[in-house]
C-alpha positions in Angstrom: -86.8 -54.9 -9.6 -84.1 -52.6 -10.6 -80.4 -53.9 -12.0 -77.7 -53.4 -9.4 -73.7 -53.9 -9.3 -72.5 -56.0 -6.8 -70.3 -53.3 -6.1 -69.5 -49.6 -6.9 -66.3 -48.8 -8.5 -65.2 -45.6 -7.9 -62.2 -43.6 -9.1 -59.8 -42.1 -6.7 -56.6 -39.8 -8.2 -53.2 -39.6 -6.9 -51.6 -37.1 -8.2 -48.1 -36.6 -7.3 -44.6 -34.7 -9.3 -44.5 -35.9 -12.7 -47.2 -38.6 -12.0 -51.0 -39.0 -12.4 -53.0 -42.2 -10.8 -56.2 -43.2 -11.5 -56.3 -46.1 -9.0 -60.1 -48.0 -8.0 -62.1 -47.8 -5.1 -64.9 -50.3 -4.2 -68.0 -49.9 -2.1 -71.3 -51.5 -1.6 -71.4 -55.1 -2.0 -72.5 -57.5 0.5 -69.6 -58.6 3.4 -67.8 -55.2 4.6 -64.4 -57.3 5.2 -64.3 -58.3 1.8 -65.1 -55.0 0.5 -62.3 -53.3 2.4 -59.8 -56.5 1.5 -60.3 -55.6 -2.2 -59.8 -52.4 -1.5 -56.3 -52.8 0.3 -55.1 -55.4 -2.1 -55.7 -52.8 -4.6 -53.9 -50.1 -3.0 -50.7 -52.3 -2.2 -50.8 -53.8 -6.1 -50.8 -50.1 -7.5 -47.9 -49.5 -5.1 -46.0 -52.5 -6.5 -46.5 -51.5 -9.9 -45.1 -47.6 -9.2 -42.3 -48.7 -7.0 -41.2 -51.7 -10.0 -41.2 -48.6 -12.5 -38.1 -47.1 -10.8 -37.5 -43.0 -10.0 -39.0 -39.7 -11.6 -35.8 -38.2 -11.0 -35.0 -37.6 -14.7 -36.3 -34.2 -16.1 -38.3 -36.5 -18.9 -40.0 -39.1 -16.5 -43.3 -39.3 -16.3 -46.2 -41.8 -14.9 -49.7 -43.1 -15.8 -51.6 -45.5 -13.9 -55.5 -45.9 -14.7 -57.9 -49.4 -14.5 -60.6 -51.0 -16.4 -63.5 -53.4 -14.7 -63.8 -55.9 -16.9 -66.6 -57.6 -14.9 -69.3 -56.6 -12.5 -71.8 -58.9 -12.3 -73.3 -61.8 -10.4 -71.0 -61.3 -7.6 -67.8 -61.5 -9.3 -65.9 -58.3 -9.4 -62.5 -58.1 -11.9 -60.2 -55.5 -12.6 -57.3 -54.6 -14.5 -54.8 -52.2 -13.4 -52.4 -50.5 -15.5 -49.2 -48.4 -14.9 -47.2 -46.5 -17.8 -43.9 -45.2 -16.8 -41.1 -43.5 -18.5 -38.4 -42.9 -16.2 -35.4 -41.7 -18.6 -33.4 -44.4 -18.2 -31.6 -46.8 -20.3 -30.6 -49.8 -20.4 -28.3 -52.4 -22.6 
């Protein structure tokens, strides 16, 4: 019997002026609720990080976001995402 993931991870990028998001996407897996519960819980924690980070507006502002799966196995799926932003400003 082959070795399977309880899920596939997937990358999806977002790409937009100034920023570049490398943001997960699960399939697969068992329960088809769950699957697309992860998936929206992911989309709206991405969206929390890049609207936390403040505006692009400045000429030098830029944005990363990208993730790492830290476990898939045995049914238990973790990620961690991570959102770099420089956004030009300052503050004292």
């Amino acid at each position: 019997m082959a070795f399977q993931s309880p899920v596939v991870v997937q990358s999806s990028k977002a790409t937009f002026p100034k920023a570049e998001l490398w943001i997960p996407y699960v399939s697969g897996g068992k329960n088809p609720q769950a699957i697309h519960s992860i998936n929206q819980q992911i989309r709206e924690a991405a969206q929390e990080l890049v609207a936390s980070q403040g505006s692009l507006d400045d000429p030098r502002a830029e944005m990363q976001g990208f993730y790492e799966v830290k476990t898939n196995e045995k049914d238990i799926l973790s990620l961690t995402i991570y959102n770099y932003a420089y956004t030009g400003e300052h503050t004292e």
